[in-house]
DRENTORKOL-3810 file (N, C-alpha, C; in nm, 4 decimals):
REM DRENTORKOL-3810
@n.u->-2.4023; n.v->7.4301; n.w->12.5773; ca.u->-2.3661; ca.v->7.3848; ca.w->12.7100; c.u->-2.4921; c.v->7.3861; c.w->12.7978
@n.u->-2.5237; n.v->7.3187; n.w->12.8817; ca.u->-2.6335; ca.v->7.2484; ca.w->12.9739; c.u->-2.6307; c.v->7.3531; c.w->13.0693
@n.u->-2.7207; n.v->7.4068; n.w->13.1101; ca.u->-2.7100; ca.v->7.4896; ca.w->13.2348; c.u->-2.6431; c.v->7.4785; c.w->13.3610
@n.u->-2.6916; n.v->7.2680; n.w->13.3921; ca.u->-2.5866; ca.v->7.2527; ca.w->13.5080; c.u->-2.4177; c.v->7.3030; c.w->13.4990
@n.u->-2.4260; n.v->7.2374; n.w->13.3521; ca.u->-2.2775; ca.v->7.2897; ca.w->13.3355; c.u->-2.2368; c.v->7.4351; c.w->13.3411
@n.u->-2.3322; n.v->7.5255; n.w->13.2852; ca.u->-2.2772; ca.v->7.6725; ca.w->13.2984; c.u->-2.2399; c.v->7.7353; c.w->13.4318
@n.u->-2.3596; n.v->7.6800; n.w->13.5094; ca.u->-2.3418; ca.v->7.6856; ca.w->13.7033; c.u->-2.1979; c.v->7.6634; c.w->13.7168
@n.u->-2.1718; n.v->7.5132; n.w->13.6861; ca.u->-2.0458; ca.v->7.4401; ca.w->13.7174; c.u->-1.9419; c.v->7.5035; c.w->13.7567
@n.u->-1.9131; n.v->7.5826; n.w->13.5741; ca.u->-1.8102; ca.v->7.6996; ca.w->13.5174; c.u->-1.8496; c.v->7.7689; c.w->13.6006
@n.u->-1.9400; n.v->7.8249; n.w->13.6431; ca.u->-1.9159; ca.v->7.9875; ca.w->13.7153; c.u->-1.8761; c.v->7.9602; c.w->13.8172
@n.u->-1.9144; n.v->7.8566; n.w->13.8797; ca.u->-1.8889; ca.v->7.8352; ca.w->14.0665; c.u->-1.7435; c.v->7.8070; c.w->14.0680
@n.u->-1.6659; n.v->7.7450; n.w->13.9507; ca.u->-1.5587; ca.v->7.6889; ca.w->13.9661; c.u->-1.4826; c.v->7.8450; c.w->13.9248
@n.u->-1.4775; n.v->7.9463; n.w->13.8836; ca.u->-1.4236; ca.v->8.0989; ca.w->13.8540; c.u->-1.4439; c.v->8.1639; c.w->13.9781
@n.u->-1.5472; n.v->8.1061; n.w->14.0162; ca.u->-1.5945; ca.v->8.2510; ca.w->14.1625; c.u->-1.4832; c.v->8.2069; c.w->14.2358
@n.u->-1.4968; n.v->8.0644; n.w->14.2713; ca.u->-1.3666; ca.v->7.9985; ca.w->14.3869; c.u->-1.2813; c.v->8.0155; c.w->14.3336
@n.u->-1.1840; n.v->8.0550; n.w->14.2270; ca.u->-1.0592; ca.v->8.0241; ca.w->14.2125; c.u->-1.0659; c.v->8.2269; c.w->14.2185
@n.u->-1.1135; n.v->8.3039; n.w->14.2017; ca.u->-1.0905; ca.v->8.4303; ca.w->14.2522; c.u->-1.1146; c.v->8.3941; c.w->14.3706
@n.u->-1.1919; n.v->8.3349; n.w->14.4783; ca.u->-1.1846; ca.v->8.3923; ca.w->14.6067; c.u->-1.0512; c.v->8.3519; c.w->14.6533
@n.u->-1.0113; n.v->8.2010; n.w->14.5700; ca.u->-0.8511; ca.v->8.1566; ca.w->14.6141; c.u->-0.7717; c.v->8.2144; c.w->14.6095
@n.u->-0.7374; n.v->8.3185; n.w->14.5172; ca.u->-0.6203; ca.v->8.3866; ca.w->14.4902; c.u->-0.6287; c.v->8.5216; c.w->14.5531
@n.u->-0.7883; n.v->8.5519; n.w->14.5830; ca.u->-0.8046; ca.v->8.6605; ca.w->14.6747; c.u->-0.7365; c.v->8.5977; c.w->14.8117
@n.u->-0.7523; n.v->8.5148; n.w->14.8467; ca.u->-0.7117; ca.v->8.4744; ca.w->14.9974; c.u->-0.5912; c.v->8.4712; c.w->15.0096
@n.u->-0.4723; n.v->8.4047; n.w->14.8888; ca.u->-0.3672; ca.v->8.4445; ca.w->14.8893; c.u->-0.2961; c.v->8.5411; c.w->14.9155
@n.u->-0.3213; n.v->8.7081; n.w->14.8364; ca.u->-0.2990; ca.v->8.7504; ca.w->14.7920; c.u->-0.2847; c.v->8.8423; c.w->14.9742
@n.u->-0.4358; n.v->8.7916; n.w->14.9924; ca.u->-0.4888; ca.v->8.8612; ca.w->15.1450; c.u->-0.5922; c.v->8.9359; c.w->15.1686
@n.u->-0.6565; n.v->8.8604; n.w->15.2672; ca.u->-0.8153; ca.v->8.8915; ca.w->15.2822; c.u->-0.8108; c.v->9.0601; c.w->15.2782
@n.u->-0.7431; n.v->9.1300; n.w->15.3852; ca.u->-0.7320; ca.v->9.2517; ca.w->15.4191; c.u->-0.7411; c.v->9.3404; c.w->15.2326
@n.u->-0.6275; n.v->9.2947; n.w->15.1794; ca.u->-0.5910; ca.v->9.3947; ca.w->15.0462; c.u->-0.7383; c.v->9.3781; c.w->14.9497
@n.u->-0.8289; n.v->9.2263; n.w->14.9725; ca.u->-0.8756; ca.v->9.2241; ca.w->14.8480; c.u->-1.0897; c.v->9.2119; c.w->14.9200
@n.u->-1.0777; n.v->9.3067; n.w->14.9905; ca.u->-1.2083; ca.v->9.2648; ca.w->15.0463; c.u->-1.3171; c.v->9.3046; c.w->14.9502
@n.u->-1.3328; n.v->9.3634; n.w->14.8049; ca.u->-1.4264; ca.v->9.3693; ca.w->14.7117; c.u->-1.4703; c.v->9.2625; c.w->14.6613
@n.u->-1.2972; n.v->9.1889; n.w->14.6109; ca.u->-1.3274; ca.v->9.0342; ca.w->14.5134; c.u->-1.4124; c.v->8.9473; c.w->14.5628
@n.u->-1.3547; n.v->8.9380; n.w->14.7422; ca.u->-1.4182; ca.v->8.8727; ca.w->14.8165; c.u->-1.5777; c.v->8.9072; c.w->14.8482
@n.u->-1.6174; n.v->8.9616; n.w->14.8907; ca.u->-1.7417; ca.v->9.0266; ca.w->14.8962; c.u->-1.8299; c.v->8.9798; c.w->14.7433
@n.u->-1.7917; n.v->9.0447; n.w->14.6368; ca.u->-1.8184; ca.v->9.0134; ca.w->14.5155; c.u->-1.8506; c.v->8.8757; c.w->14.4683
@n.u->-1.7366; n.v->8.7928; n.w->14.4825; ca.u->-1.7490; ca.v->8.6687; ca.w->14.4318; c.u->-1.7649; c.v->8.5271; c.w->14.5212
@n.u->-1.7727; n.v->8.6055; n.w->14.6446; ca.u->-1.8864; ca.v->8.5580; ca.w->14.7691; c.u->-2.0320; c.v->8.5242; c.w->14.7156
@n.u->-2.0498; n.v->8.6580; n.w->14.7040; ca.u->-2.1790; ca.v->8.6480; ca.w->14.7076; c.u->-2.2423; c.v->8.5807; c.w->14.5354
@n.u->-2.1655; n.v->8.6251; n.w->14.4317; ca.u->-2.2112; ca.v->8.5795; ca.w->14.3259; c.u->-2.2143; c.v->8.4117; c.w->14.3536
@n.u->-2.1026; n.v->8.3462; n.w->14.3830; ca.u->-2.1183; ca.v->8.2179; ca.w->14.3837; c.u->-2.1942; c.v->8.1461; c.w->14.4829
@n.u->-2.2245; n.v->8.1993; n.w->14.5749; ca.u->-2.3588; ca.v->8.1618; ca.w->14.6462; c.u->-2.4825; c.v->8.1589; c.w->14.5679
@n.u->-2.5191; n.v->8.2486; n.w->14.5203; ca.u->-2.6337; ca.v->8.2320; ca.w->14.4430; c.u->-2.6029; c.v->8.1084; c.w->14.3223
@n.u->-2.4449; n.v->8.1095; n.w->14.2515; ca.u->-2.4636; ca.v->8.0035; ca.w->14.1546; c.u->-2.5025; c.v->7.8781; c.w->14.2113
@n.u->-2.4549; n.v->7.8336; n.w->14.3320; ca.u->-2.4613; ca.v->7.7321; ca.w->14.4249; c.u->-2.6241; c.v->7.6827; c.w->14.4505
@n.u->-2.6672; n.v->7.7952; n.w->14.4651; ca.u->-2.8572; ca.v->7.7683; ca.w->14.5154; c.u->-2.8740; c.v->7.7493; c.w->14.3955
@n.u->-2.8510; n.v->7.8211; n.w->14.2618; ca.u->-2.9483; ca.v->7.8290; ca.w->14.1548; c.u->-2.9320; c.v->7.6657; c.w->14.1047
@n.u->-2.7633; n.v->7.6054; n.w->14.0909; ca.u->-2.7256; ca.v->7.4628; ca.w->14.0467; c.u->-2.8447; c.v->7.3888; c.w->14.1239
@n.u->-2.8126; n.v->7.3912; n.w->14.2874; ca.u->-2.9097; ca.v->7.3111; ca.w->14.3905; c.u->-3.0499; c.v->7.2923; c.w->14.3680
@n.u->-3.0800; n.v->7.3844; n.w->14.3470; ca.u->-3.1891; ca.v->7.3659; ca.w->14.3181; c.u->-3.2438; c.v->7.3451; c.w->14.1256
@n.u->-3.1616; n.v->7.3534; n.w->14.0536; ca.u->-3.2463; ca.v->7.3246; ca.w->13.9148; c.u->-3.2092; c.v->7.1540; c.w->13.9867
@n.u->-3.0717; n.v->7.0706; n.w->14.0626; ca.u->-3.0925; ca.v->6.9472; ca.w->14.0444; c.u->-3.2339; c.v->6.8962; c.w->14.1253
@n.u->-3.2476; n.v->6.9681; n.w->14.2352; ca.u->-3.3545; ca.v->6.9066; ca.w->14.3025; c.u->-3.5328; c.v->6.9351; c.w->14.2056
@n.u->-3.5126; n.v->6.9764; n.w->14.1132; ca.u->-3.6078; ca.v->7.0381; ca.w->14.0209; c.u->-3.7288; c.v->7.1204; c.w->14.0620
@n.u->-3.6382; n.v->7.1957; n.w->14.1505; ca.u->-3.7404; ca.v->7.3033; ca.w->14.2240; c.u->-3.7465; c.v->7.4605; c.w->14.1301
@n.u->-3.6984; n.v->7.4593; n.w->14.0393; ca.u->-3.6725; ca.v->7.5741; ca.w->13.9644; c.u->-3.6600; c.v->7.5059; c.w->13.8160
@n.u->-3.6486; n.v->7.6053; n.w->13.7014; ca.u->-3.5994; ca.v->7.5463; ca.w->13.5362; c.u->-3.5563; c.v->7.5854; c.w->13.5198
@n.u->-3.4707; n.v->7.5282; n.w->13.4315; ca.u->-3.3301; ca.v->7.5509; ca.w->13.3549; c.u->-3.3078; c.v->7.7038; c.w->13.3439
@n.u->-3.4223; n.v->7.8070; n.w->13.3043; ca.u->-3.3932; ca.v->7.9150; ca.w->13.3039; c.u->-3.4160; c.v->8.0419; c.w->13.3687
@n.u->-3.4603; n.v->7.9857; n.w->13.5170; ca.u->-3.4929; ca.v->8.0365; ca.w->13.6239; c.u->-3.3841; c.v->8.1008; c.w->13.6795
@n.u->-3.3699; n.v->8.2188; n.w->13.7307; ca.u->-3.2461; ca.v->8.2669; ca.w->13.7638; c.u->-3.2764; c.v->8.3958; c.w->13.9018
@n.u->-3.1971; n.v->8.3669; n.w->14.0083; ca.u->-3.2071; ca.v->8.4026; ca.w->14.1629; c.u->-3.1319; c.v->8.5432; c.w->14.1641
@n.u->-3.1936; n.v->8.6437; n.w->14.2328; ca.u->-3.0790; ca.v->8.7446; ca.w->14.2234; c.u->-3.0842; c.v->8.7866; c.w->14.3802
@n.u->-2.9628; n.v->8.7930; n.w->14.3535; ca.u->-2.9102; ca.v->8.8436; ca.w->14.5231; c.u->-2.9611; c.v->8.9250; c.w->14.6204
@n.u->-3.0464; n.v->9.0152; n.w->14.5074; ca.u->-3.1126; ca.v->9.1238; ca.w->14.6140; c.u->-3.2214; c.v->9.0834; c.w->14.7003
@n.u->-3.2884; n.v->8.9576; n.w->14.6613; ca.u->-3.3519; ca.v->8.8772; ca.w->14.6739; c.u->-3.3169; c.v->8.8521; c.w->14.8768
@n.u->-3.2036; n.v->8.8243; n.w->14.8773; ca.u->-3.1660; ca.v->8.7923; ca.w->15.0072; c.u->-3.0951; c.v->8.8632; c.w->15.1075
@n.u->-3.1849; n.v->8.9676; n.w->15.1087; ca.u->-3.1505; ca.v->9.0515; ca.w->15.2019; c.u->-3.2082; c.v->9.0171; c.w->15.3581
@n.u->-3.1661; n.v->9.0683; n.w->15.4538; ca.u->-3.1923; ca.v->9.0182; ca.w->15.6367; c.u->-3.3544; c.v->9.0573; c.w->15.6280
@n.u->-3.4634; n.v->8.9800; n.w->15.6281; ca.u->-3.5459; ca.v->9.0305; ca.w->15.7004; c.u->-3.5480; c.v->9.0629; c.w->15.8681
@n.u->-3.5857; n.v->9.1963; n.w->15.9049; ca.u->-3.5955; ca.v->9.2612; ca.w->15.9912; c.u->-3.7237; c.v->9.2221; c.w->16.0757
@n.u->-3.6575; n.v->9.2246; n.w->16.2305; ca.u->-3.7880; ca.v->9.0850; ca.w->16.3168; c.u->-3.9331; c.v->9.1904; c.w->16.3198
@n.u->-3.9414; n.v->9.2834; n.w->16.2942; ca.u->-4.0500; ca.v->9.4235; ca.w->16.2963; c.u->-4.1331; c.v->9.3359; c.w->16.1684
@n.u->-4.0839; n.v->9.3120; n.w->16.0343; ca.u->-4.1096; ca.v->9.2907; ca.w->15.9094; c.u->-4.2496; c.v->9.2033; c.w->15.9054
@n.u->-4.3498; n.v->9.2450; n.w->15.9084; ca.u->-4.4853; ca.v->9.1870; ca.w->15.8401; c.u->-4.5281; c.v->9.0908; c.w->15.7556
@n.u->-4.4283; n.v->9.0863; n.w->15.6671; ca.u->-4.4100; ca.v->9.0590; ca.w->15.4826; c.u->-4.3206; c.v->8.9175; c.w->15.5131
@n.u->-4.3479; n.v->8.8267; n.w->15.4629; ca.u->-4.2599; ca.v->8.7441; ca.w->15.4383; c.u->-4.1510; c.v->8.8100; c.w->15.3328
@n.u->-4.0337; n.v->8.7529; n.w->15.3431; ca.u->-3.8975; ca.v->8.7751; ca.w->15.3159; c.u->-3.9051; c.v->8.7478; c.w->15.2178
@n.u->-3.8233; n.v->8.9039; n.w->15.1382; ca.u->-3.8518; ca.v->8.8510; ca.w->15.0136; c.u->-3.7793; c.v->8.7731; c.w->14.9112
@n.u->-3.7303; n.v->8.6434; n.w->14.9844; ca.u->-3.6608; ca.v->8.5397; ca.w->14.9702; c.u->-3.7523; c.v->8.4613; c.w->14.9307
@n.u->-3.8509; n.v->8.4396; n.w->15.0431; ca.u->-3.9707; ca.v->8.3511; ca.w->15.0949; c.u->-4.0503; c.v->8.3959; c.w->14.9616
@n.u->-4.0835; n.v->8.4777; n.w->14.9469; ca.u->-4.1862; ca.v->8.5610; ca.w->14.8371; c.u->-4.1695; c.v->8.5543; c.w->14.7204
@n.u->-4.0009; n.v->8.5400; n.w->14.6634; ca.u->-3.9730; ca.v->8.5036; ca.w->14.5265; c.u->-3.9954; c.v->8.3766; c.w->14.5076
@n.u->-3.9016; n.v->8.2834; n.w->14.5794; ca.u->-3.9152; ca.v->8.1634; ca.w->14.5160; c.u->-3.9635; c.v->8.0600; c.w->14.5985
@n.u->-4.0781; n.v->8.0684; n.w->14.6868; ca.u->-4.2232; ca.v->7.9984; ca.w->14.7153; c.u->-4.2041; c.v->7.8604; c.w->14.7023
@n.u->-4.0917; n.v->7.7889; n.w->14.7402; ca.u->-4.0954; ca.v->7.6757; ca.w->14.7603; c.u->-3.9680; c.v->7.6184; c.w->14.8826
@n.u->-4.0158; n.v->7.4535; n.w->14.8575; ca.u->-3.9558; ca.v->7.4291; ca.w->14.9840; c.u->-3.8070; c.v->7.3107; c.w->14.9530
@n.u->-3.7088; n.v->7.3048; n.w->14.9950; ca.u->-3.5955; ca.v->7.2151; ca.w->14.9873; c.u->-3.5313; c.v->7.2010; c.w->15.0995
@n.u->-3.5216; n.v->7.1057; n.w->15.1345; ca.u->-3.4027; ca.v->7.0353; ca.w->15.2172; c.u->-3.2849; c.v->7.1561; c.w->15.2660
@n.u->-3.2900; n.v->7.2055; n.w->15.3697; ca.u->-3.1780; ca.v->7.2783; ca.w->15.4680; c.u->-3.2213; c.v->7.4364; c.w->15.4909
@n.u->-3.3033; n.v->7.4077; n.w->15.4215; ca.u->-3.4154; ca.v->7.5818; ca.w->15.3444; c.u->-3.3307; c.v->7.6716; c.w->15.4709
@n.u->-3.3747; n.v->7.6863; n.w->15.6061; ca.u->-3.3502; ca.v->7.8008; ca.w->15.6614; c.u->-3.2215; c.v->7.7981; c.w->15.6843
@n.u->-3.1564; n.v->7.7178; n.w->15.6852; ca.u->-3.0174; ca.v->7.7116; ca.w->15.6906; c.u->-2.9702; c.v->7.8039; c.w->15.5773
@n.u->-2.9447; n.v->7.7245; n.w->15.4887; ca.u->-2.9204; ca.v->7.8081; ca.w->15.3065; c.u->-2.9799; c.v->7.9205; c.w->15.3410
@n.u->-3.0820; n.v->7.9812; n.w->15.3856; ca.u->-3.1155; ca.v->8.1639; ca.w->15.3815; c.u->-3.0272; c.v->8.2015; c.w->15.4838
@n.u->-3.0528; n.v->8.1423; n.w->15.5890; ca.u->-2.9596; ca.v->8.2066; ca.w->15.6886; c.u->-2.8371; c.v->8.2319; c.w->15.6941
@n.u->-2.7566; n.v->8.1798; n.w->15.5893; ca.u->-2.6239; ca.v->8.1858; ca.w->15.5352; c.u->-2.6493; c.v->8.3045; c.w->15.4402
@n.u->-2.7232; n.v->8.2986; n.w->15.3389; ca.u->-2.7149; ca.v->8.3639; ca.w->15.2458; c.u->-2.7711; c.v->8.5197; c.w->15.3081
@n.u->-2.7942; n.v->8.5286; n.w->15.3698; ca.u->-2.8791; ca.v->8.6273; ca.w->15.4516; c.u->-2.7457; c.v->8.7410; c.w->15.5427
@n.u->-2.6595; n.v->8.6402; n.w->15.5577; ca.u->-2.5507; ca.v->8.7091; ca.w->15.6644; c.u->-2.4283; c.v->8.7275; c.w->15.5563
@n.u->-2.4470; n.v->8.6509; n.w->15.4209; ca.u->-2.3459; ca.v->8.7300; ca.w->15.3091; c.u->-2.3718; c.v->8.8153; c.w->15.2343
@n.u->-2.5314; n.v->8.8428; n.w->15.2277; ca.u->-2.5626; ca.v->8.9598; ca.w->15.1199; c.u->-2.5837; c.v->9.0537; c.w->15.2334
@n.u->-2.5879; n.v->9.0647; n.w->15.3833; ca.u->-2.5988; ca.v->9.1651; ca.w->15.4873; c.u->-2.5210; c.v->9.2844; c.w->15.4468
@n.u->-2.3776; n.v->9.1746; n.w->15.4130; ca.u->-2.2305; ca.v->9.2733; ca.w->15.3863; c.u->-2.1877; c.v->9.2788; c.w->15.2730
@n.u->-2.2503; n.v->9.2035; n.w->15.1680; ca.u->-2.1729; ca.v->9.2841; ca.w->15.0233; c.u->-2.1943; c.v->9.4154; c.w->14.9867
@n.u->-2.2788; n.v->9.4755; n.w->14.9961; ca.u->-2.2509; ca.v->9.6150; ca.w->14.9147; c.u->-2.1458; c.v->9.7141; c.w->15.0561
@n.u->-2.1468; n.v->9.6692; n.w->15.1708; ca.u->-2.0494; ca.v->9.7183; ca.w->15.2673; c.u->-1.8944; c.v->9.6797; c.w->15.2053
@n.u->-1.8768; n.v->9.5731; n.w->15.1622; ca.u->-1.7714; ca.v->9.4796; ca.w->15.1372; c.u->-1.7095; c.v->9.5622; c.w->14.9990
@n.u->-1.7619; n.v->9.5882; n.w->14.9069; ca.u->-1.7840; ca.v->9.6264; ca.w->14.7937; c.u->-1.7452; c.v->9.7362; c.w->14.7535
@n.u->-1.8879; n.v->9.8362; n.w->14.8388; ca.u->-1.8783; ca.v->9.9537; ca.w->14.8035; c.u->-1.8360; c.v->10.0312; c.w->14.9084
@n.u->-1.8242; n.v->10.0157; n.w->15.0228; ca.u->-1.8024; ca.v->10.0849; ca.w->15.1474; c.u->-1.6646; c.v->10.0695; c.w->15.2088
@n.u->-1.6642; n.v->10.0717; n.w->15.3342; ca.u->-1.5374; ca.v->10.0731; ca.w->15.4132; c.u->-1.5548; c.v->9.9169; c.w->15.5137
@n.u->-1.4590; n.v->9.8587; n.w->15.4474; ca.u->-1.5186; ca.v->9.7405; ca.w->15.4991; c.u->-1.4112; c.v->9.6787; c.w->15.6253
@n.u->-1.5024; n.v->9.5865; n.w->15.6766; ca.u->-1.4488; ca.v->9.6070; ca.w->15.8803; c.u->-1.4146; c.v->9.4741; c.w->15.8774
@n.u->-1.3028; n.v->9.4018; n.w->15.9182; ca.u->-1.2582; ca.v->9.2916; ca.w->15.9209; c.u->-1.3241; c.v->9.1746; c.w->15.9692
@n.u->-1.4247; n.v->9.2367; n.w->16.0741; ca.u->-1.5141; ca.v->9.1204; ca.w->16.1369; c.u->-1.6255; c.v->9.0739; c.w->16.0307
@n.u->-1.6845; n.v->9.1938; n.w->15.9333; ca.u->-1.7681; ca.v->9.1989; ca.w->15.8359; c.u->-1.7380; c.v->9.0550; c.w->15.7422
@n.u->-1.5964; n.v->9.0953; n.w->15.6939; ca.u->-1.5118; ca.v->9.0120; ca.w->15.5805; c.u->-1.4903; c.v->8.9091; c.w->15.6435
@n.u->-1.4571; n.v->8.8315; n.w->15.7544; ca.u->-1.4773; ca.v->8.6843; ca.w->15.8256; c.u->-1.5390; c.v->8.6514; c.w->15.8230
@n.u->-1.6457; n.v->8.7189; n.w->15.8407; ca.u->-1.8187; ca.v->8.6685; ca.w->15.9134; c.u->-1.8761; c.v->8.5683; c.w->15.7267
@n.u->-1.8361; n.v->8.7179; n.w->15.6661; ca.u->-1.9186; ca.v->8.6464; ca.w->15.5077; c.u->-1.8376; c.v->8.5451; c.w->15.4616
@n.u->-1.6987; n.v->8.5122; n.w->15.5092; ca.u->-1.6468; ca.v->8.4221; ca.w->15.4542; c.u->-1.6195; c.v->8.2779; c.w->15.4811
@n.u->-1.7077; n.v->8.2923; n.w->15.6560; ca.u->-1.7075; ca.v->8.1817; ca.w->15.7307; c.u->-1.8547; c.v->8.1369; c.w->15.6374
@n.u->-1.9405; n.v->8.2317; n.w->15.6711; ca.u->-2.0992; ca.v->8.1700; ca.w->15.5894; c.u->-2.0611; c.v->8.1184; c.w->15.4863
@n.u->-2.0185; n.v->8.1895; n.w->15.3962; ca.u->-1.9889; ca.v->8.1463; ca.w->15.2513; c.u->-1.8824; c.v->7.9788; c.w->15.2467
@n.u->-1.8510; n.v->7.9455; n.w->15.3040; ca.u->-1.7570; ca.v->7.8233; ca.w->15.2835; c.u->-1.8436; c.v->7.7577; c.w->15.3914
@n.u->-1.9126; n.v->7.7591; n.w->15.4795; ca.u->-2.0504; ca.v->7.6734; ca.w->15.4981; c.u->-2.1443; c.v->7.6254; c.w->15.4012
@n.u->-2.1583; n.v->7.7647; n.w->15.3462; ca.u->-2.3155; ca.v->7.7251; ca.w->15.2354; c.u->-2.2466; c.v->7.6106; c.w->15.1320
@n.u->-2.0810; n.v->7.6918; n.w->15.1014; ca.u->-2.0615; ca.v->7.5832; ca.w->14.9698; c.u->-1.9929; c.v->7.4522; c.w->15.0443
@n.u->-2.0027; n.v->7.4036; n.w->15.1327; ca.u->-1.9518; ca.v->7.2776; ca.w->15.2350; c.u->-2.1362; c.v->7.2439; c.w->15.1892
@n.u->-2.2461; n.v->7.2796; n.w->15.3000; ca.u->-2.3597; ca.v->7.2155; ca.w->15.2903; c.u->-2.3957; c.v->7.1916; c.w->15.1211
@n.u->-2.4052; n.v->7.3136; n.w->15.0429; ca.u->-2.4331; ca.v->7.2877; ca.w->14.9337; c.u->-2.3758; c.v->7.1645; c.w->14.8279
@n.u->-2.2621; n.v->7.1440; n.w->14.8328; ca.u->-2.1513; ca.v->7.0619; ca.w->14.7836; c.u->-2.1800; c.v->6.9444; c.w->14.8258
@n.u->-2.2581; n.v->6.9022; n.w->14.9636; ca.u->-2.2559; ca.v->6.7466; ca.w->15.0155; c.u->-2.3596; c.v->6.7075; c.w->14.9506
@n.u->-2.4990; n.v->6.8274; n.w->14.9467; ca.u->-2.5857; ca.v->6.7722; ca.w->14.8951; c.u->-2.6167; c.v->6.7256; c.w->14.7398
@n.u->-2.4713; n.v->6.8056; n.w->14.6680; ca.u->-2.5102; ca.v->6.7622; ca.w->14.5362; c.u->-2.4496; c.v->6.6534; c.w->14.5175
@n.u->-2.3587; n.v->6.6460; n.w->14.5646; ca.u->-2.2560; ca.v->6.4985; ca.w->14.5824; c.u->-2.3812; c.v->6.3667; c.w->14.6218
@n.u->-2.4860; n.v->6.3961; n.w->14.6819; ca.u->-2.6040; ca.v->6.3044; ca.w->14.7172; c.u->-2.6414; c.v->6.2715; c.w->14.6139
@n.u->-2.6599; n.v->6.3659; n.w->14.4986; ca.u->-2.7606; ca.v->6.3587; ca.w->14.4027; c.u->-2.6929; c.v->6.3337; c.w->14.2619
@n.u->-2.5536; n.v->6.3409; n.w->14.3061; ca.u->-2.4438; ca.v->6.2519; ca.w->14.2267; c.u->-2.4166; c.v->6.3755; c.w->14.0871
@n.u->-2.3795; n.v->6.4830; n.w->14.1705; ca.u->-2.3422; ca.v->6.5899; ca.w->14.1059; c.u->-2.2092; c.v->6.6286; c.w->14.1937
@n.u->-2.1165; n.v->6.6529; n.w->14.0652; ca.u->-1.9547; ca.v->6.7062; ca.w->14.1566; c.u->-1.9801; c.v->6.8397; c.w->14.1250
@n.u->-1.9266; n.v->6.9364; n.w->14.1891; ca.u->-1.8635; ca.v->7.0644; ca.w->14.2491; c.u->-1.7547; c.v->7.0534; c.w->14.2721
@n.u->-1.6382; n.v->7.1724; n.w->14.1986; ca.u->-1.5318; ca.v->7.2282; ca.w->14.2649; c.u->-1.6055; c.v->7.2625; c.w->14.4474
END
């Protein structure tokens, strides 16, 4: 199976847990959510970008990667620092991804606060709205 395709599969599993998480109810299931938030965000960038061929096939993004840089911070972000290149919506896509990995391990592992669990779930169905139009450009479908 093709990598795009493996993306495909995962992005299309992450959403159908966050679906049945939402069903079920944001309140009861704020780990799944948190969890498979954030995993399918990253599948989303990693697809986006092998189509725009800013990365290879076996290049692979990890979440920790996108944590908030702090306005004190010296260092470019070490977003900015891993993967050193440039695409179409760039600060947008971090800035999303930036305000969902803020709260996963809160989401996850902690006591998690209802405004927390909106906030990542409004970003998260942005990124995969922006992400989704642009592959649809490039004549790639997404669940």
């Amino acid at each position: 199976m093709a990598s795009r395709d493996i993306h495909k599969q995962h992005i299309e599993e992450h959403l159908q847990e966050v679906e049945d998480a939402l069903a079920i109810g944001k309140e009861r299931r704020p780990v799944t959510l948190g969890f498979h938030a954030s995993a399918c965000s990253i599948e989303l960038l990693e697809l986006y970008l092998h189509v725009l061929g800013k990365i290879s096939s076996g290049a692979m993004l990890k979440h920790e990667w996108f944590k908030q840089p702090r306005p004190e911070q010296k260092m470019k972000p070490l977003a900015e620092r891993k993967l050193g290149i440039d695409f179409p919506h760039k600060q947008e896509i971090l800035s999303l991804l930036y305000v969902i990995e803020e709260e996963r391990n809160k989401l996850i592992y902690g006591k998690p606060r209802m405004e927390a669990l909106e906030g990542v779930l409004k970003a998260f169905q942005r990124l995969h709205t922006l992400i989704k139009k642009e592959l649809e450009a490039w004549g790639e479908e997404i669940a």
